[in-house]
C-alpha positions as a printed Julia matrix, in Angstrom:
280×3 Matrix{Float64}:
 110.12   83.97  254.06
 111.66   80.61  254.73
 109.82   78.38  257.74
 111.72   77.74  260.96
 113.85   74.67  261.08
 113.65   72.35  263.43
 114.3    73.5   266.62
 118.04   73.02  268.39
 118.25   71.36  271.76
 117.25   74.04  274.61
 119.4    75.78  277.47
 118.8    73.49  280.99
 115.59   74.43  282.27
 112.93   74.95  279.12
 110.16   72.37  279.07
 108.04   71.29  276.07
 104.97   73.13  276.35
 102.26   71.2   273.34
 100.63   74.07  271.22
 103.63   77.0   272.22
 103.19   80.03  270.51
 106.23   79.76  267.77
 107.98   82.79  266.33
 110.7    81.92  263.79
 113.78   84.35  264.66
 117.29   84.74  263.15
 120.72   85.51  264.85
 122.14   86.46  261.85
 120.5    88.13  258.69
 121.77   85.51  256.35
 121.15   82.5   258.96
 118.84   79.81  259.76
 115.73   80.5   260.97
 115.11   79.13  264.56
 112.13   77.86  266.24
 111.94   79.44  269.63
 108.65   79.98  272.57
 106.87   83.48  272.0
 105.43   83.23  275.36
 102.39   85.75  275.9
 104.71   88.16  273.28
 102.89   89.73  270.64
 105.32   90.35  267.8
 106.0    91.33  264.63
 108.13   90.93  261.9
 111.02   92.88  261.75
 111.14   93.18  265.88
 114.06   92.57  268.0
 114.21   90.06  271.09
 115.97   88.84  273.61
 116.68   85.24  274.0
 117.2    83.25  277.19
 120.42   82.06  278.24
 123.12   84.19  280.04
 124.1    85.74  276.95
 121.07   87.19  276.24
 121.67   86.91  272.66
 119.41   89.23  270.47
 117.95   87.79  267.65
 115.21   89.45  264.99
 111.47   88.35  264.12
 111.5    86.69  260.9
 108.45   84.44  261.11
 104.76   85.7   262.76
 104.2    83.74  265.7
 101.97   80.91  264.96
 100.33   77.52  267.16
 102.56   74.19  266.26
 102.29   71.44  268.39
 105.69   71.64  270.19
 107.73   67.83  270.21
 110.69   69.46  271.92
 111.71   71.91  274.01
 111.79   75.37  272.32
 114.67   78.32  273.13
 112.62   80.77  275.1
 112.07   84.37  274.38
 112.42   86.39  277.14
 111.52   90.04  275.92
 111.67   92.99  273.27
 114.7    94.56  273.29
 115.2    97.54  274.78
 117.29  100.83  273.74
 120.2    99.63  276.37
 120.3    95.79  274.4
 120.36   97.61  271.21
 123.33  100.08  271.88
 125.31   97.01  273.01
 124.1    95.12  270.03
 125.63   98.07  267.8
 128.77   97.83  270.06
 129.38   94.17  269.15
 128.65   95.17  265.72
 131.31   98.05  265.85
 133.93   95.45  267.23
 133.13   92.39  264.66
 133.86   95.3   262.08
 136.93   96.09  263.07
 138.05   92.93  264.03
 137.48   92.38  260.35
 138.7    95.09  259.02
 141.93   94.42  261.29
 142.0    90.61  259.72
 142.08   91.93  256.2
 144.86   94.18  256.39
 147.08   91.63  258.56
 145.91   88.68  255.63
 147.05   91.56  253.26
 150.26   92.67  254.91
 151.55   88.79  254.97
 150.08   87.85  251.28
 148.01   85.6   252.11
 145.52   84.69  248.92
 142.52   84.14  251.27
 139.44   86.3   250.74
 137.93   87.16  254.33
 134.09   87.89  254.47
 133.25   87.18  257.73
 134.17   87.65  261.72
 132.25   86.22  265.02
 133.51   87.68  268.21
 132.02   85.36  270.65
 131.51   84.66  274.27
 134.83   82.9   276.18
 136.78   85.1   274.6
 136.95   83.52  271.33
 136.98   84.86  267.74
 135.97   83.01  264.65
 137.11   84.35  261.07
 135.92   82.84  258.05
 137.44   83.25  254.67
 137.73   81.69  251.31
 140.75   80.72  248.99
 141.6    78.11  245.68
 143.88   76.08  247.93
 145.58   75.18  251.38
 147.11   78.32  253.34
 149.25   78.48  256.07
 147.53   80.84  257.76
 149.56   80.54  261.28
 151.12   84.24  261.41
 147.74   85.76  260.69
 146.67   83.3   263.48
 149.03   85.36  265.79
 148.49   88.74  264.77
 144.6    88.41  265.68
 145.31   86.28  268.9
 147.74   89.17  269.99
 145.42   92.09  268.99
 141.92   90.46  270.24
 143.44   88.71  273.25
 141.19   85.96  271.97
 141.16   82.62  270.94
 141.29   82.22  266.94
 139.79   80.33  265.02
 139.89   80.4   260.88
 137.51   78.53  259.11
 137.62   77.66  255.22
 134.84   77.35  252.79
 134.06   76.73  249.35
 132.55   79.5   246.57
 129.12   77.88  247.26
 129.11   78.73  251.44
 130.51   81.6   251.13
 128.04   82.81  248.33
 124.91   81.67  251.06
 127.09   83.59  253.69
 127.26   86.52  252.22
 124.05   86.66  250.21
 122.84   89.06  246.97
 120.93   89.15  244.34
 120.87   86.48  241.63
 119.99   86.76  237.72
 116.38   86.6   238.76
 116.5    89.4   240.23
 115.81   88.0   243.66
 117.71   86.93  247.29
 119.96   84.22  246.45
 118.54   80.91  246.82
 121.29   79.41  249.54
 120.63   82.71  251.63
 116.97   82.58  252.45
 115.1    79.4   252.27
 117.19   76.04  251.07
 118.62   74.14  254.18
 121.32   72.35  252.39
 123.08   72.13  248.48
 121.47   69.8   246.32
 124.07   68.13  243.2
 123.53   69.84  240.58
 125.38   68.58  237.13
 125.63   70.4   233.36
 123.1    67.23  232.33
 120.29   69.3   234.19
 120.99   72.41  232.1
 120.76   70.31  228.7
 117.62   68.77  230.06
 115.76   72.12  229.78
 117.69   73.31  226.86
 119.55   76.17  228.03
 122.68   77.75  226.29
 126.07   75.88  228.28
 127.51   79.32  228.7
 129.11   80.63  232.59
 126.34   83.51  232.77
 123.32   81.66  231.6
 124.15   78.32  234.28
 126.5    80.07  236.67
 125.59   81.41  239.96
 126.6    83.96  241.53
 129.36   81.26  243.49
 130.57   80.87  240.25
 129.3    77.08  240.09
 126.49   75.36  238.52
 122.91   77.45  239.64
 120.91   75.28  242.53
 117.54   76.09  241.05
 118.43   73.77  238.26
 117.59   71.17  240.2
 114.32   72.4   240.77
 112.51   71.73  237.68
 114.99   68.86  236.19
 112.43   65.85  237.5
 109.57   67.61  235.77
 111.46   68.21  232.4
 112.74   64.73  232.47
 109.18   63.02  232.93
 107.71   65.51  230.1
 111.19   64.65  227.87
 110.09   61.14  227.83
 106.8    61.41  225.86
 108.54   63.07  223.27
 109.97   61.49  220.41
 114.1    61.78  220.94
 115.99   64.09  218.21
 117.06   62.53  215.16
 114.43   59.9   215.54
 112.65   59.34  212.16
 108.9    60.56  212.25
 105.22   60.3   210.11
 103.52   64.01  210.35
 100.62   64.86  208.29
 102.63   66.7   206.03
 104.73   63.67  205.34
 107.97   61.8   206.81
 110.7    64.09  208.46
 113.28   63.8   211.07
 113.3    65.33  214.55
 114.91   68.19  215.55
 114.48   70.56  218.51
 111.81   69.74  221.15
 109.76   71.97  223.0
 109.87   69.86  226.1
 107.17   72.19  228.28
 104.88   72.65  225.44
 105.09   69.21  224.27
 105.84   71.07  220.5
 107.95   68.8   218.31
 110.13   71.14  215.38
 110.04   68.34  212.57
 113.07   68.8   209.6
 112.19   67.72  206.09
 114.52   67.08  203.15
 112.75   68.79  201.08
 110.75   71.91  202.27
 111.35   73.86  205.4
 110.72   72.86  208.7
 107.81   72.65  210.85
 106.54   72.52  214.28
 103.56   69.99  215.69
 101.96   68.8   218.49
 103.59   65.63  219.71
 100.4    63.68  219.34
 100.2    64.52  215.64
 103.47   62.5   215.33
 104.49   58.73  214.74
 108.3    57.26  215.18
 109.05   55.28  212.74
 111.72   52.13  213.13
 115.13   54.51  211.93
């Protein structure tokens, strides 16, 4: 479970209390996890609150509550929520769905090539759809449509395969929660030199994430198989074993295994250490 972030700034009235209770929550199954005041609450994961604020936006338990010293003010939580915040929690649910739904058809009806995933009916009387696409669309009918049916204010927001992958969430080839969905706060470059560092086959469904683009957790080990890379002797480098000269070939970067090619018997595999580089 991914730690809360650092908190946002706090409705008018909260005060920084050193040593608050914390309890990480989430708006949004898919969203950031926010830092907000337990109070005397004693809560689980899983539970759903109220938070302060005239909205009284409900929010769900993500992280045990826990002592951190508190630098800034922390979004208060005011209670559980009861059967009454629930049923108009489901109500709001009901609405975003068909508010969706509603989008979709209209974006189909026009022919628009946008791919919608995701609606926010919020306070004011506003309405926030957000959809993908490959290009530019002139989305100003559908803009209409919604405006007229919601009697809201509409707002469409683009992203790229990568957001809307951490939007939407699933399951990746590990057979876990996408990275971009649970725990990392941002996108980290990732490049095809990172998948040759740790010798993987350059094919779509070996690198490829779900988004379609290069897989984030590359990154995560690329530092470590670039500082074990360097101890080894480089491919094609000319090398003393003691079984005689050969030439490198494949390198087992982790194991720190060199496979050495001979000219005339087959090849074998040793122990970096065992090896010398000769001047080619």
């Amino acid at each position: 479970m991914s730690p809360p972030t650092p908190p946002e700034p706090t409705p008018a009235g909260a005060a920084p209390v050193a040593g608050a209770p914390v309890v990480g929550v989430k708006l949004h199954p898919r969203g950031r996890t926010l830092a907000c005041d337990g109070g005397d609450l004693a809560l689980r994961e899983g539970e759903r609150v109220v938070l302060d604020g005239r909205d009284g936006e409900i929010a769900t338990v993500a992280v045990a509550r826990a002592q951190r010293p508190a630098a800034t003010a922390l979004r208060r939580i005011v209670r559980r929520a009861d059967a009454q915040d629930l049923a108009r929690l489901h109500a709001e649910e009901r609405r975003t769905a068909e508010a969706l739904s509603f989008a979709r058809g209209r974006a189909a009806a026009r022919g628009l090539p946008i791919k919608l995933f995701r609606a926010e009916l919020q306070p004011g009387g506003r309405a926030q759809f957000t959809f993908a696409a490959d290009g530019r669309v002139d989305f100003r009918e559908l803009v209409r449509d919604l405006a007229a049916h919601l009697h809201a204010r509409i707002e469409l927001r683009q992203v790229g395969a990568r957001d809307e992958a951490k939007i939407v969430g699933g399951i990746g080839s590990c057979g876990r929660e996408l990275c971009c969905s649970t725990f990392l706060p941002k996108f980290a470059p990732v490049s095809i030199k990172m998948a040759k560092h740790q010798s993987l086959a350059l094919t779509p469904s070996k690198v490829s994430g779900q988004c379609g683009r290069l897989k984030c957790c590359l990154v995560y080990e690329d530092d470590a198989y670039v500082e074990a890379a360097a101890l080894l002797p480089k491919p094609g480098r000319r090398v003393d074993t003691p079984e005689g000269a050969g030439r490198v070939g494949d390198l087992d970067v982790l194991r720190g295994r060199v496979r050495v090619y001979y000219d005339d018997k087959p090849p074998k595999v040793f122990p970096a250490a065992d090896l010398t580089v000769k001047d080619n």
